[in-house]
C-alpha positions as CSV (number, residue, x, y, z in Angstrom):
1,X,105.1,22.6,-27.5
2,X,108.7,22.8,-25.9
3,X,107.6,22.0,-22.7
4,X,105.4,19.1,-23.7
5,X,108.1,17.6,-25.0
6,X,110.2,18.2,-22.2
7,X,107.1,16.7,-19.7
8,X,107.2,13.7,-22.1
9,X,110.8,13.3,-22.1
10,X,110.9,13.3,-18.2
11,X,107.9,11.0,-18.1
12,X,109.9,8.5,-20.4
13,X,113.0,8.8,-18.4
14,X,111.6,8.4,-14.9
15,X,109.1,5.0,-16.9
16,X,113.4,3.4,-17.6
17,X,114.7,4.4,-14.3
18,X,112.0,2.7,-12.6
19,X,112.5,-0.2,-14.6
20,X,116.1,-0.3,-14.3
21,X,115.7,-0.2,-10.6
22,X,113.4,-2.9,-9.9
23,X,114.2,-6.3,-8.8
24,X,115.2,-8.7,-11.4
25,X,111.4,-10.5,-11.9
26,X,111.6,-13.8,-9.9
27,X,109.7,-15.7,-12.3
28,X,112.5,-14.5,-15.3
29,X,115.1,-15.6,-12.9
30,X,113.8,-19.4,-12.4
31,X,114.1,-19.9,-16.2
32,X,117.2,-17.8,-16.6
33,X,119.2,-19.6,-13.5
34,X,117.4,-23.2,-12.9
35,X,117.3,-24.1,-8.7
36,X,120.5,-26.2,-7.8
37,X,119.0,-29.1,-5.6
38,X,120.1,-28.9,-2.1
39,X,123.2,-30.7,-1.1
40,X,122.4,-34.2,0.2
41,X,124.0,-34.2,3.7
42,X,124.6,-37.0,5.8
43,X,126.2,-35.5,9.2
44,X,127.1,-38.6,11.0
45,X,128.9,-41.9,10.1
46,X,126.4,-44.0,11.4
47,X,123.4,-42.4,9.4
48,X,125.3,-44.1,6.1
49,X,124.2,-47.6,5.0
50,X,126.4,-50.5,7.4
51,X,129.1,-51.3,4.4
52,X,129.9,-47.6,4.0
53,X,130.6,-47.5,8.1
54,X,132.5,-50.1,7.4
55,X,134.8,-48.9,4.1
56,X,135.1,-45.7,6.6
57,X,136.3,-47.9,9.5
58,X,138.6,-49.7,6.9
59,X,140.0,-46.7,5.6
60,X,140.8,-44.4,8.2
61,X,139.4,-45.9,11.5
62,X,136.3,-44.3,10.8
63,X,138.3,-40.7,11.7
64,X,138.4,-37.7,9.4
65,X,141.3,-36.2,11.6
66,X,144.3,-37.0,13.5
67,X,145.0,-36.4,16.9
68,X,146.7,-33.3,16.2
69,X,144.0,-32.0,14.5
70,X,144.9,-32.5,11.1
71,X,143.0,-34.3,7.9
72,X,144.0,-37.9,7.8
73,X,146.1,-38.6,4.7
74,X,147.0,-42.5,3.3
75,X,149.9,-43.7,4.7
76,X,151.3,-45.0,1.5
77,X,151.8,-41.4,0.1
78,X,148.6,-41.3,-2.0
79,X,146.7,-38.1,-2.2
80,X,143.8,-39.7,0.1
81,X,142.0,-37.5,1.9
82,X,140.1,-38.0,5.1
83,X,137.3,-40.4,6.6
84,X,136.5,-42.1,3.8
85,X,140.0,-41.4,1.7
86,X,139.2,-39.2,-1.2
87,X,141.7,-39.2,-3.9
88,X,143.0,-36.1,-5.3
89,X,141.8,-37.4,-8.7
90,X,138.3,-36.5,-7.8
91,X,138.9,-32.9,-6.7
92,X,137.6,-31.1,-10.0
93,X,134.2,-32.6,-9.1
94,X,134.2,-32.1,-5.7
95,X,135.2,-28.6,-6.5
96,X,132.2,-27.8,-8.8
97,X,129.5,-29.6,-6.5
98,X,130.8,-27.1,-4.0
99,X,132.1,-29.4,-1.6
100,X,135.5,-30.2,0.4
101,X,136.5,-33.1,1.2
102,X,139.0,-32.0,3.8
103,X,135.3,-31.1,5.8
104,X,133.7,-34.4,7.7
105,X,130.2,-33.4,6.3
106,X,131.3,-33.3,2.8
107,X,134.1,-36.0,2.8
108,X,131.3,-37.9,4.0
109,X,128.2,-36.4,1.3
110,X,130.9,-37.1,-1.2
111,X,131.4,-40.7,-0.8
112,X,128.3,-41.3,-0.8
113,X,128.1,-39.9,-4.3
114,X,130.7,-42.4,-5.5
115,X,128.7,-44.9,-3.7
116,X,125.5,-44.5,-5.4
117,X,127.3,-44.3,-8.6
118,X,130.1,-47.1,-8.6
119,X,128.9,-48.8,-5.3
120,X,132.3,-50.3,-3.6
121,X,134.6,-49.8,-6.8
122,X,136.1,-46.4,-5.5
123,X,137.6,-48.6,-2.2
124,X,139.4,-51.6,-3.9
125,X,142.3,-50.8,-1.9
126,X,140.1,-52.0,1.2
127,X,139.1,-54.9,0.0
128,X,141.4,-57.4,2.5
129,X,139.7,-55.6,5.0
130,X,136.1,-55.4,4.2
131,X,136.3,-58.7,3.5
132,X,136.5,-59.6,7.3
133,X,132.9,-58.1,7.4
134,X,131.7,-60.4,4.6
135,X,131.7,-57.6,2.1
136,X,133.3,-58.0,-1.3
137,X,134.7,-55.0,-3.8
């Protein structure tokens, strides 16, 4: 009876380790961590619809660095940030959709987030400027 028990008690223990060692179950996995949409990625300025070329133009020349290199920055000593002028203000958001703005690709993917949600409001400070394209903020 001793070894029996034993025999079961091995059988039981080698039934958890293989459990414990299989892959988490991919199904249990979709409902425990729902897919993240991939990012929406617009690589180049003149994919984006004509106004945002132009807000980009407007805002820094349609250039996301200098010509040393560097991310362009507002002159006026706002925290702007690159091609289309990001403000520092919208950095937490940026953060958690896993972007950065001091990249063209997601300067660019972010802006048009802010586009499809306030459509011109986020560039006000262009609005002299956009004007002379016949578009109004």
């Amino acid at each position: 009876m001793g070894t029996e028990l034993l025999v079961g008690l091995l059988l039981v223990s080698s039934l958890n380790l293989q459990q414990a060692i299989e892959p988490f179950p991919v199904a249990h996995a979709q409902e425990t961590f729902p897919q993240i949409p991939p990012k929406e990625t617009i690589l180049k300025l003149e994919d984006l619809p004509w106004e945002m070329q132009k807000v980009a133009s407007c805002e820094s020349g349609g250039r996301q660095f200098d010509d040393f290199g560097k991310v362009i920055k507002n002159r006026l000593g706002t925290p702007d940030y690159g091609i289309f002028q990001i403000n520092a203000i919208h950095f937490p958001e940026v953060k958690r959709l896993g972007l950065d703005v001091m990249k063209e690709e997601d300067n660019i993917e972010f802006a048009m987030i802010l586009y499809k949600r306030n459509g011109l409001r986020d560039w006000t400070a262009s609005r002299q400027c956009l004007a002379q394209y016949g578009i109004k903020v």
